[in-house]
N, C-alpha and C positions, 0 to 999 in steps of 0.2 A: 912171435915173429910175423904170424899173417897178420894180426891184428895191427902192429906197428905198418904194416906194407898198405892196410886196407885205410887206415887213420892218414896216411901220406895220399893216396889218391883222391881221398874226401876233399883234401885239404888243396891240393894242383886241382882238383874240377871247383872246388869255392873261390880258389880264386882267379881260374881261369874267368868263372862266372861274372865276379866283379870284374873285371875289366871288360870283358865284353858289356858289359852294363854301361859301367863308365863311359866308353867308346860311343855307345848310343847316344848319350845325354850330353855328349861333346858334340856329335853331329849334329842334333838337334837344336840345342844352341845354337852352332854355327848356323845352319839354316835360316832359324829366327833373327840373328843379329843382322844375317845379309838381306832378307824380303823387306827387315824395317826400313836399312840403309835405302834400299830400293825405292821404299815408299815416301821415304822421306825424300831423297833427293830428287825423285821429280816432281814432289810439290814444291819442292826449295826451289827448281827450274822454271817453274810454270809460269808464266804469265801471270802478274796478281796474284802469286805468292802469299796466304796467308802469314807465313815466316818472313820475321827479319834476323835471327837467328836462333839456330839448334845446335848443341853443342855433341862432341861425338859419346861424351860422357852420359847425355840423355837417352839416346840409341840402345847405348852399351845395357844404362841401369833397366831400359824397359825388357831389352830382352831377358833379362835376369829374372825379371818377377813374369815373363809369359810360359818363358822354361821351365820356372817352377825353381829355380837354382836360389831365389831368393822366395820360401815359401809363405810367407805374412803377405798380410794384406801392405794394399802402397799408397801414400798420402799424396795429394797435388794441390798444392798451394798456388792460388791467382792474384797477384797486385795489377794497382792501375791506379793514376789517379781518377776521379772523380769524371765521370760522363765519358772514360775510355774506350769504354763496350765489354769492361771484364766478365760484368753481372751477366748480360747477353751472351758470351760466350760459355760461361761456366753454365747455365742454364741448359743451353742448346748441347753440349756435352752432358749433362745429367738426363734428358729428353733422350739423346742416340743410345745411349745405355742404358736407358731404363726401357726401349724398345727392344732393345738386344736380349736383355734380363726374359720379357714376357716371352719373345719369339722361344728360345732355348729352355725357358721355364728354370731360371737361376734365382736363386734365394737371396736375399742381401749382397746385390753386386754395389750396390752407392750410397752413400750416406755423404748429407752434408751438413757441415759447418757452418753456420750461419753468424760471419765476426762481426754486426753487428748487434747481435745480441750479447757480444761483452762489455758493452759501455758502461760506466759505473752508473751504481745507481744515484743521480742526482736528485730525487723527486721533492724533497724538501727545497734545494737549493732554487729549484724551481716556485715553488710555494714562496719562499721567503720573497723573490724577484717578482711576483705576482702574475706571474706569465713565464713560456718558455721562452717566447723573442728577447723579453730584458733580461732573463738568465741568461741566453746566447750571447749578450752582449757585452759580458763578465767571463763568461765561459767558456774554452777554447775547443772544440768538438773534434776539429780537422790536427790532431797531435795525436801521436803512439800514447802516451800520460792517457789519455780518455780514457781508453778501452783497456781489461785488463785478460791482457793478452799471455798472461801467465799461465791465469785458467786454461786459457782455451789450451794452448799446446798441452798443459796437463790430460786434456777433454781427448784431443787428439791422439794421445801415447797412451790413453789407455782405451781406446778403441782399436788402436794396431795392437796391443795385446789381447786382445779377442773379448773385451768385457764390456759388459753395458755400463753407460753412463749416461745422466741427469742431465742438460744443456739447462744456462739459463735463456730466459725468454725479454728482450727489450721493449719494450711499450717506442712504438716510433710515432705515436700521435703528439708527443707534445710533454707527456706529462715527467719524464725522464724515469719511468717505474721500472727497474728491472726484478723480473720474479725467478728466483735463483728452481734450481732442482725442478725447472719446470716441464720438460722436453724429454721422453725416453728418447734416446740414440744405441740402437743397434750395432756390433761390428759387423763390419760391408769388408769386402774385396778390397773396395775402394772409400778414401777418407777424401772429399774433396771441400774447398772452401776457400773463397774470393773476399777480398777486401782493400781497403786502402793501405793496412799496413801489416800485409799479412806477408810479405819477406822482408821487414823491419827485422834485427839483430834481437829482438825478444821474444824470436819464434820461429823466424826462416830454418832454423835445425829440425824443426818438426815435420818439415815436409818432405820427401823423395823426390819428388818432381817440383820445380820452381820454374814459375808462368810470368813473363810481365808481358802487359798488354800497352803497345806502344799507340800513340796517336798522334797527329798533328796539333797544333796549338789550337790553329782555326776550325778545323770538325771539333775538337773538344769543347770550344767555344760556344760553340752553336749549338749545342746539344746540350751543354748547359742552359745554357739561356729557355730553352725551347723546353726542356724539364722544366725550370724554376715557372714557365710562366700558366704551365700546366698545375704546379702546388702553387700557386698565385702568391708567390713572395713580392709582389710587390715591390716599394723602392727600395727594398734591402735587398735587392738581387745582388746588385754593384757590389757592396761591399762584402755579400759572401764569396761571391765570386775572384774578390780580388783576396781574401783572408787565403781560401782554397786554395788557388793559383801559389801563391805565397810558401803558405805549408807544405803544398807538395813539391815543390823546389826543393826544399829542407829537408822532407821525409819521407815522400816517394821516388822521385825521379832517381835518388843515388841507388834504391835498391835492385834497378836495374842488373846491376852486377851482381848479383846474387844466381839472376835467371839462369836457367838452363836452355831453355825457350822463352825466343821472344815473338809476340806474334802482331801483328799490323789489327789494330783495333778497328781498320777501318775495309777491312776485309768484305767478301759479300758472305754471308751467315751459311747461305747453302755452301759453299768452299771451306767452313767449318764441318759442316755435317758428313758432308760427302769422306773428306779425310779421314774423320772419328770413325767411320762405315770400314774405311779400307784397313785401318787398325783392328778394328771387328772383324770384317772378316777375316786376318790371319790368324786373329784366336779362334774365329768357328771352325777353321780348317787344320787349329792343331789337335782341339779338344772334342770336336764335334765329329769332324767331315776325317780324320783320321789318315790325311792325305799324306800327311809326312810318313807313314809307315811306307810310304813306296819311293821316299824322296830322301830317306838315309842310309 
């Protein structure tokens, strides 16, 4: 009889235990989804607005993985066409992270995906054209078909499984060589990786977070142009420029509706950073600075 009385109290103090547990990782949650809203809505307010929109469902998922309530690491996917500022911004986010990583001395918080190194390997098709400009002229470069974007989401889902894996490596001088198994990739925190057609429908499921970087016709332009005359394309600027323009009509611009966040390509870069910081700091102050123990 004691023993049944003393197995019943075990069992009312275990599960007293869990719920008051539970209790905790509900407030704290709470906490986290309201400081993001927070943070978000007043750069959504602000004057020059990085955002052109954030959906509540982005909010919701981030605070999932800062809680810890979604414990894997989280992928973030960047599209944009061509001279949008994606590469720029993805950059400038791997830079505020990878200072954040040194300051707290964190081990593989970022790894990235680099989707143009899944272009297929053309290098013959090049050889046979005697050059890469008269193969480009046969060859469609600015289409989902180029790249095979298969792999990568494979690359991807098995780095959120916590394993290493092989990236291949794209030769971008000309010769179209890609050298497969050539890259160790670490699993990170974070999966991140920008491209042209990287929330295309052969891959947008791979990511947690989905990015499009919006721009004006006319800065897009210009920046194109101002690129092209830096790699000295010469009189085939025109018509790369117009093939571009063309295909991302077709195959960028609809993937818009995929985004979760959309962000103004034309943003000032510090208004990136500064953001990324205030993201950071509410993970120094859950995991670090230990402020929510007084705040739930």
């Amino acid at each position: 009889m004691q023993n049944t009385i003393t197995n019943n109290n075990y069992k009312l103090r275990q599960q007293a235990s869990f719920k008051r547990l539970n209790d905790v990782e509900n407030d704290v949650f709470s906490y986290i989804e309201k400081r993001l809203s927070r943070i978000f809505n007043d750069e959504i307010e602000s004057e020059d607005s990085i955002f052109c929109k954030v959906s509540d469902i982005a909010i919701h998922k981030m605070a999932q993985f800062l809680s810890g309530r979604i414990p894997r690491s989280c992928s973030i996917g960047i599209a944009g066409e061509t001279a949008s500022g994606k590469s720029t911004i993805a950059f400038d986010i791997i830079n505020t992270l990878e200072a954040f990583a040194q300051e707290y001395c964190i081990k593989n918080l970022i790894t990235r995906i680099n989707t143009d190194d899944y272009y297929y390997d053309r290098s013959e098709m090049v050889k046979a054209a005697g050059s890469f400009a008269e193969f480009a002229k046969h060859y469609d470069l600015d289409v989902p078909e180029a790249l095979e974007l298969s792999l990568m989401k494979k690359h991807i889902k098995t780095l959120l499984e916590g394993k290493d894996v092989y990236l291949p490596k794209y030769d971008m001088s000309g010769t179209a060589i890609r050298n497969d198994n050539a890259v160790l990739a670490e699993p990170a925190k974070i999966i991140i990786s920008e491209g042209l057609f990287t929330l295309t429908d052969d891959i947008a499921e791979a990511f947690d977070f989905k990015i499009y970087v919006d721009v004006s016709e006319n800065v897009q332009k210009e920046r194109f142009y101002r690129r092209a005359n830096e790699r000295n394309l010469g009189a085939s600027v025109d018509d790369v420029y117009k093939n571009a323009s063309t295909k991302a009509k077709i195959y960028v611009h609809p993937t818009a509706e995929k985004a979760d966040i959309i962000l103004s390509g034309e943003a000032d870069r510090a208004a990136y950073k500064k953001f990324i910081s205030k993201i950071l700091g509410l993970a120094a102050e859950i995991y670090y600075k230990k402020v929510l123990l007084y705040c739930v």
